[in-house]
Each structure stands twice: as structure tokens, then as C-alpha cells.
C-alpha positions as CSV (number, residue, x, y, z in Angstrom):
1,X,-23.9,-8.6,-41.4
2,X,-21.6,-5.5,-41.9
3,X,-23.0,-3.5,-44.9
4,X,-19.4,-3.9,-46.6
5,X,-19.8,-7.7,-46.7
6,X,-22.8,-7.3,-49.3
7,X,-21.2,-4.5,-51.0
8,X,-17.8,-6.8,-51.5
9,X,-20.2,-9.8,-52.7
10,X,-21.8,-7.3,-55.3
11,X,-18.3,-6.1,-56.5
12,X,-17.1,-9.7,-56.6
13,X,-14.2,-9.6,-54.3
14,X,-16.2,-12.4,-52.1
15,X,-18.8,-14.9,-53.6
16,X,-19.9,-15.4,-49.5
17,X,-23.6,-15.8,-48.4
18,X,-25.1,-12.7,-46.8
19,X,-27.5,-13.6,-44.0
20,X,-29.7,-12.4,-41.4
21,X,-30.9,-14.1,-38.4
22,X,-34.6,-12.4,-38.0
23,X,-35.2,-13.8,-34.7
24,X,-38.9,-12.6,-33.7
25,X,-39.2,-10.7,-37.3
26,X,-36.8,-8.1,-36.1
27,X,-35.4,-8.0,-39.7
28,X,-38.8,-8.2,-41.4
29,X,-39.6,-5.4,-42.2
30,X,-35.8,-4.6,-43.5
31,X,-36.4,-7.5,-45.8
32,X,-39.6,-5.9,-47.3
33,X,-38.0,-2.9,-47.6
34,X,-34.9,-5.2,-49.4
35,X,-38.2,-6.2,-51.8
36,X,-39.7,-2.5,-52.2
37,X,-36.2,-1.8,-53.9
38,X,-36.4,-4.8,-56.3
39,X,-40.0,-3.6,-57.5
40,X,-39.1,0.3,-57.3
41,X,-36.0,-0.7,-60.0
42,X,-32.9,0.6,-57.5
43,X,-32.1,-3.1,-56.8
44,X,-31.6,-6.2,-59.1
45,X,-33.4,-8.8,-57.7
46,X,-30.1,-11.0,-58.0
47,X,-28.5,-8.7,-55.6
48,X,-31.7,-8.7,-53.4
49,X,-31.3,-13.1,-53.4
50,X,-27.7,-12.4,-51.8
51,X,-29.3,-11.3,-48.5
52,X,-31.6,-14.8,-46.8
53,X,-33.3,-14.7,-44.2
54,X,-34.3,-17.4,-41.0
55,X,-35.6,-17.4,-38.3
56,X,-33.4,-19.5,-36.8
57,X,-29.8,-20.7,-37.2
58,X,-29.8,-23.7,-38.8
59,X,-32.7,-22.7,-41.5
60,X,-30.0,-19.7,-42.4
61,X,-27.4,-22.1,-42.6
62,X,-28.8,-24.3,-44.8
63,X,-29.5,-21.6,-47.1
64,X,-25.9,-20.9,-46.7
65,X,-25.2,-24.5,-47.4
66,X,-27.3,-24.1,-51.5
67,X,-26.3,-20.5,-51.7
68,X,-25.4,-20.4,-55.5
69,X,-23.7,-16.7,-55.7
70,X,-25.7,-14.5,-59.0
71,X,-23.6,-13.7,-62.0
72,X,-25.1,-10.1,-62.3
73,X,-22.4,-7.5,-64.8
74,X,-20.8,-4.8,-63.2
75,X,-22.5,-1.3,-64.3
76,X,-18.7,-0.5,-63.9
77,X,-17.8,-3.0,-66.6
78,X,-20.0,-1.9,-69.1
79,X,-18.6,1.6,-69.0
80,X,-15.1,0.9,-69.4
81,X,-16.6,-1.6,-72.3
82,X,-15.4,-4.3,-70.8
């Protein structure tokens, strides 16, 4: 998963699934870091729900398959009053 991919489905140009396929828990501890940022406040946990997580392939693609994109406002937006 290129880091652009999430940063385009935060912005809202793209309303794709991010995924990653932690084969032997390689991306474990990447996911509780993911969760360290929701509880520390520098990430919205609707933002943090954009990245799933499997094991294996078809477990992430069916999470693909429900993936219901978050409605979160743009920090941007609310500057320009918008």
C-alpha cells in the first residue's frame, strides 16, 4: 500500500480500501503503532479504520468487500469556512 493511496483516501480524491496483508504479523506491530496514534490524538480513529488488516488474502478482501469509506471533515475545510 503506497503511503499516497491513504493520503488520497483522507483527502477524498479516492473512497478505495487501504489494506495490508500481515502475513506472519509482519505488519503487527505497524498496526499497533496505527492504534498508539488514535489514543495519542495525532490520528482520528476514522482515518485509522481506512487501513484493515488479514492475515491472509481473502480475509482482506472481504473486508474490502464491507469497506464503508468514513465521512471525517477536512481540517482544510474548516479553515477556508467551508
Amino acid at each position: 500500500m503506497p503511503l499516497n493511496h491513504l493520503t488520497w483516501n483522507q483527502l477524498g480524491y479516492h473512497a478505495k480500501p487501504c489494506g495490508l496483508l500481515d502475513v506472519n504479523g509482519y505488519y503487527a506491530c505497524l498496526a499497533d503503532h496505527m492504534d498508539h496514534m488514535v489514543n495519542q490524538g495525532f490520528v482520528v480513529k476514522e482515518h485509522r479504520r481506512m487501513v484493515m488488516t488479514a492475515s491472509t488474502p481473502g480475509d482482506l478482501i472481504d473486508q474490502f468487500e464491507v469497506y464503508d469509506p468514513p465521512q471525517v471533515d477536512k481540517w482544510i475545510d474548516k479553515k477556508k469556512g467551508l
